[in-house]
C-alpha positions, -999 to +999 in steps of 0.1 A: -209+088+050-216+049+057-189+029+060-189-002+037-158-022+045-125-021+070-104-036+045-074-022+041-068-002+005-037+003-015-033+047-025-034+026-061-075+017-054-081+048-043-070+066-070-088+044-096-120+051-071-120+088-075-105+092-111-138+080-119-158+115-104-155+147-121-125+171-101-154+200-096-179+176-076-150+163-052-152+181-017-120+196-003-108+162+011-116+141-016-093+166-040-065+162-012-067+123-016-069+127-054-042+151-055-020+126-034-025+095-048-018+109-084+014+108-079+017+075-070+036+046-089+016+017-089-016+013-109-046-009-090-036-041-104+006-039-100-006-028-060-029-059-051-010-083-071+025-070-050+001-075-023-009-111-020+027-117-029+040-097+005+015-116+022+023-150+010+059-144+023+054-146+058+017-151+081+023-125+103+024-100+076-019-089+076-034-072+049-032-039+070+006-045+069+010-050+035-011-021+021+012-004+045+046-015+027+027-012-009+021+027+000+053+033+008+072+009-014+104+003+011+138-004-008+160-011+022+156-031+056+155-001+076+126+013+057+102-018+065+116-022+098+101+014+104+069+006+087+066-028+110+074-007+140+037+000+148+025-032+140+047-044+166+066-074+144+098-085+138+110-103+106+140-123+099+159-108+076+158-135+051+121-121+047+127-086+049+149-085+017+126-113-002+096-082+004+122-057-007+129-078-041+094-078-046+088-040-040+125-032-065+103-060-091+076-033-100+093+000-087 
């Protein structure tokens, strides 16, 4: 398999990638993916609209970060604050509940 890109994808993009391919010609990971991202909220669209808006919040939140907060959709502080942990970034709260009351917009 050839990598194409390292941009970070929202579950949404993924889903709308493999819909397109017929269930019986997915392998066994591609079915796992399939199977997870179905059940997902967002449609492609809703997830990188929410996702330029997370980003033009703050500039320390990267596009790794914010497909990170779109796939898990946090409603309280403590939520993102676990999601951020890796990332190893601390935001005031002021911007932590602005991203919540985007995520609470389209959930």
């Amino acid at each position: 398999m050839k990598i194409k890109s390292n941009e970070a994808y929202p579950v949404a993009s993924v889903y709308e990638a493999i819909s397109d391919r017929e269930r019986e010609s997915m392998d066994f990971n591609m079915q796992i993916a399939y199977d997870h991202a179905s059940k997902y909220k967002l449609k492609k669209s809703e997830a990188l609209s929410l996702k330029k808006k997370i980003m033009a919040v703050d500039p320390s939140i990267t596009d790794d970060i914010a497909t990170k907060i779109i796939d898990v959709l946090p409603r309280y502080a403590e939520t993102l604050d676990a999601i951020l942990i890796p990332y190893k970034i601390k935001l005031e709260d002021g911007i932590k509940e602005k991203i919540i009351s985007l995520v609470k917009e389209v959930v």
